[in-house]
N, C-alpha and C positions, 0 to 999 in steps of 0.2 A: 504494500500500500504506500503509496505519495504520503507527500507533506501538506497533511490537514489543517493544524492551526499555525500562524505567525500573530505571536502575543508580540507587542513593542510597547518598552519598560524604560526609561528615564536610566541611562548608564552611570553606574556609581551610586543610583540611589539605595540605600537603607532604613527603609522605613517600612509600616504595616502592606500598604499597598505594592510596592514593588515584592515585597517575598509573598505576597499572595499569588503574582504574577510567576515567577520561580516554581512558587508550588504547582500551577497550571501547566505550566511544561513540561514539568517532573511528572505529574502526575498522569496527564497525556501518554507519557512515553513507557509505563509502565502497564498503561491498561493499552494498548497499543506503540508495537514497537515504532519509533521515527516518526511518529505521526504530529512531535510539534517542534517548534523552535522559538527562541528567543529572540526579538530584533531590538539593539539598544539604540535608545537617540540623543545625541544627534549621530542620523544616520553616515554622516563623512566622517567620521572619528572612529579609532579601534578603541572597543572598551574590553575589559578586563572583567568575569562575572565577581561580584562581590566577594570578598574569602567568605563573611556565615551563609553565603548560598552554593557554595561550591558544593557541600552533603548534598545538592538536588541534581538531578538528572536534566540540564538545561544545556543543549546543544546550542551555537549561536548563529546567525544566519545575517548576511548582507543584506541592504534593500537593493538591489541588482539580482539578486537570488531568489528572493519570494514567487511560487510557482502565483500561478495566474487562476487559478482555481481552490485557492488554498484561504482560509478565512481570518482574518487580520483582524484579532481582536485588541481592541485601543481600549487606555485607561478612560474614566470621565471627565478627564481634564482638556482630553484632545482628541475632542469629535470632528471639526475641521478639518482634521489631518487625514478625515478618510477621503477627502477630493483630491487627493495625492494618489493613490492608489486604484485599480482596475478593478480590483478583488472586490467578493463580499465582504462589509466591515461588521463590525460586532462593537457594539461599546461596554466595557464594564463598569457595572455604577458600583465602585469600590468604597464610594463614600455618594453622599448627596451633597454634603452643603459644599462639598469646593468644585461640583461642579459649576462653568464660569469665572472660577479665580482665574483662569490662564488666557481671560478675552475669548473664548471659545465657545460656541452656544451651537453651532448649526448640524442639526441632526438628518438634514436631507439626506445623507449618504450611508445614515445607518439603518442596516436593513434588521439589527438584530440586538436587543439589550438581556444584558444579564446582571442580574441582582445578590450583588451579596448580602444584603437585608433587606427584613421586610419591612424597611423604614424606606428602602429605594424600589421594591416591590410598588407600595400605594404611590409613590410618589410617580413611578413614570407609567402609569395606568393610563392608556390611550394613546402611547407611545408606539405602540405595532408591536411587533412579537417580538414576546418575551420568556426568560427563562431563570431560572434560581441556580447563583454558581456562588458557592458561599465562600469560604476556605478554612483552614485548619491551623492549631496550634499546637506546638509540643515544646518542655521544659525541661532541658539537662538536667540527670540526677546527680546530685551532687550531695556533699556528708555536711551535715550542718546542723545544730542544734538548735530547735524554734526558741525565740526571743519572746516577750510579750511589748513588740513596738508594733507600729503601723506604719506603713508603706503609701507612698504618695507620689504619682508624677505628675513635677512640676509644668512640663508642658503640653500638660492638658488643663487647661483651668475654666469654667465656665464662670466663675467672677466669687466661688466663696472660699479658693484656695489659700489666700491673704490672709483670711478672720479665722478661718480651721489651727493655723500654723501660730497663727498668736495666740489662741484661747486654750487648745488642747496642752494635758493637761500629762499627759502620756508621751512616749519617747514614738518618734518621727524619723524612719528614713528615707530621704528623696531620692530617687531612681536618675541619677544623672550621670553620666558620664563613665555608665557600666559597659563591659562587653556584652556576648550571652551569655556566658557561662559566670557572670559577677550579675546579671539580675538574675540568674538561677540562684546563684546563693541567698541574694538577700528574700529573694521571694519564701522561697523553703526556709529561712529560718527566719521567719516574722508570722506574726499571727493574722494582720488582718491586711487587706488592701483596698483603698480609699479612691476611689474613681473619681476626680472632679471635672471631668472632659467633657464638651457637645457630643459624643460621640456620631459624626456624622455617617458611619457605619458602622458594624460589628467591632469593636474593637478590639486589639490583640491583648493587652496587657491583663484585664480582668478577666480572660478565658486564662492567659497564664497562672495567674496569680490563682485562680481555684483552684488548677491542675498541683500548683504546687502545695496547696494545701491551707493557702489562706482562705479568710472567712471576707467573704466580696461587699462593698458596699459601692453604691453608685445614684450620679446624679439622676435627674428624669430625663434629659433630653436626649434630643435626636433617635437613634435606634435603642437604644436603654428602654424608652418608654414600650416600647412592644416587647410582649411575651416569647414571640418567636425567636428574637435578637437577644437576648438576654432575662433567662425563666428565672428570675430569683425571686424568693416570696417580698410582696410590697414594703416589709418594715426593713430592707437593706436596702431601698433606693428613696433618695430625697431630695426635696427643692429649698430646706431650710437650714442656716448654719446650725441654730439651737437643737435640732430634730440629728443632726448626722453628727456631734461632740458629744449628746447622751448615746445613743445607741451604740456608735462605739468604743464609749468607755462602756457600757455595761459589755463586751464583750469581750474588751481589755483586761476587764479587773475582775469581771462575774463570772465565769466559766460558763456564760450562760451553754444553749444547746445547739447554738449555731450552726457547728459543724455538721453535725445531725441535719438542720435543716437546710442545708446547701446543699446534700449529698445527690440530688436530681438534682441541681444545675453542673455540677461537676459530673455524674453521668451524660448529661446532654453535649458538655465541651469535651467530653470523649469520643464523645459518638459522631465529633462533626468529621473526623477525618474520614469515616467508612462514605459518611452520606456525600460527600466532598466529590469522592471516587464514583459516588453514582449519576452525580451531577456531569462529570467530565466524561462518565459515558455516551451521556444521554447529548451531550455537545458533539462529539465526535460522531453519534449519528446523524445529527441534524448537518453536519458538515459534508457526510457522503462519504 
């Protein structure tokens, strides 16, 4: 079989979206051999795959290369880019709200959206066809003794990160300038993790942060708010400083049963990698 999908990924990026992108190729090429490739942009440059995505199965491929029947699937930031290309495009809404941060709006040329939440699900409803491509997480094990601090990243803030860090009351460590295998550490040995982000899609850190065994709390927005996107029962997600300093200090300090009752969101962030796999089946048929 030919070459079915060409994903093109922002070269050098390291962030949520680009290794969701990694994963799609990898994962591609797993459930069928050679059937995808990576293309980095800007396409006149040689890019180098990132080293934390080198563990993924991503072949790279030139835009002088892309066969002509083969499905180009573009991030949401650059729909545009598909009037550059001959091919069927595909756009992946990996987030909602940045799509249009990159001056990019015109969907004329997309013949095919996929969603990794069902926060970009309702949102491009009437969009044309459409499909569910979600992705997956996994977190180094590593030896480490849990702490009773709380875990926080700083860049994600939806505006009550400031007031959390001043009032709290409890030991605080901020996720900055770790590798993977140094947010593995701190995730596994901290008790709880603090989401203050829009999250404008699924986001990676609080599916981590379960897997390693912290107890999740999160704000309301963006895909947070839907059950699909993130199942945690309602007293771990909040829109108030007062409501998100008690709750988790009573989890800090109470031993309440947390753990217990998070143990169906942490099965569901396990399960997203099988359902992931079904997902990129069910693309590669629609691809031919």
């Amino acid at each position: 079989m030919g070459l079915k999908l060409v994903v093109v990924c922002p070269g050098g990026a390291v962030t949520g979206g680009p290794e969701a992108m990694h994963q799609l190729v990898s994962t591609a090429n797993r459930v069928e051999r050679n059937s995808a490739a990576i293309l980095y942009w800007p396409f006149n440059q040689e890019h180098a795959t990132p080293e934390p995505y080198v563990r993924y199965v991503v072949p790279k491929i030139r835009r002088d290369q892309v066969p002509d029947d083969a499905v180009v699937v573009l991030p949401e930031i650059w729909p545009d880019m598909a009037h550059t290309f001959r091919n069927r495009c595909a756009l992946w809404w990996l987030s909602v709200d940045n799509f249009g941060t990159h001056g990019q709006h015109n969907l004329e040329r997309i013949s095919l959206h996929l969603c990794q939440s069902e926060y970009a699900w309702q949102f491009t409803q009437g969009f044309g066809e459409r499909m569910m491509l979600t992705d997956w997480v996994e977190v180094p094990e590593v030896e480490v003794e849990r702490a009773d601090q709380v875990v926080v990243n700083p860049a994600k803030d939806a505006g009550l990160l400031e007031g959390f860090l001043a009032a709290a009351k409890f030991d605080i460590v901020a996720l900055r300038g770790f590798d993977r295998l140094g947010v593995a550490r701190v995730l596994r040995g901290s008790r709880v993790y603090v989401d203050f982000g829009h999250h404008p899609g699924r986001d990676r850190l609080p599916r981590e942060a379960a897997l390693a065994g912290c107890i999740v709390f999160s704000t309301k927005h963006g895909a947070a708010k839907y059950d699909k996107d993130m199942p945690l029962p309602d007293w771990y997600k909040f829109d108030r400083l007062e409501e998100v300093l008690e709750n988790v200090a009573s989890v800090v300090w109470g031993r309440t049963t947390a753990f217990d009752q998070q143990a169906k969101y942490r099965a569901w962030v396990a399960e997203n990698k099988s359902w992931f796999e079904s997902e990129v089946k069910g693309l590669l048929d629609v691809c031919g």
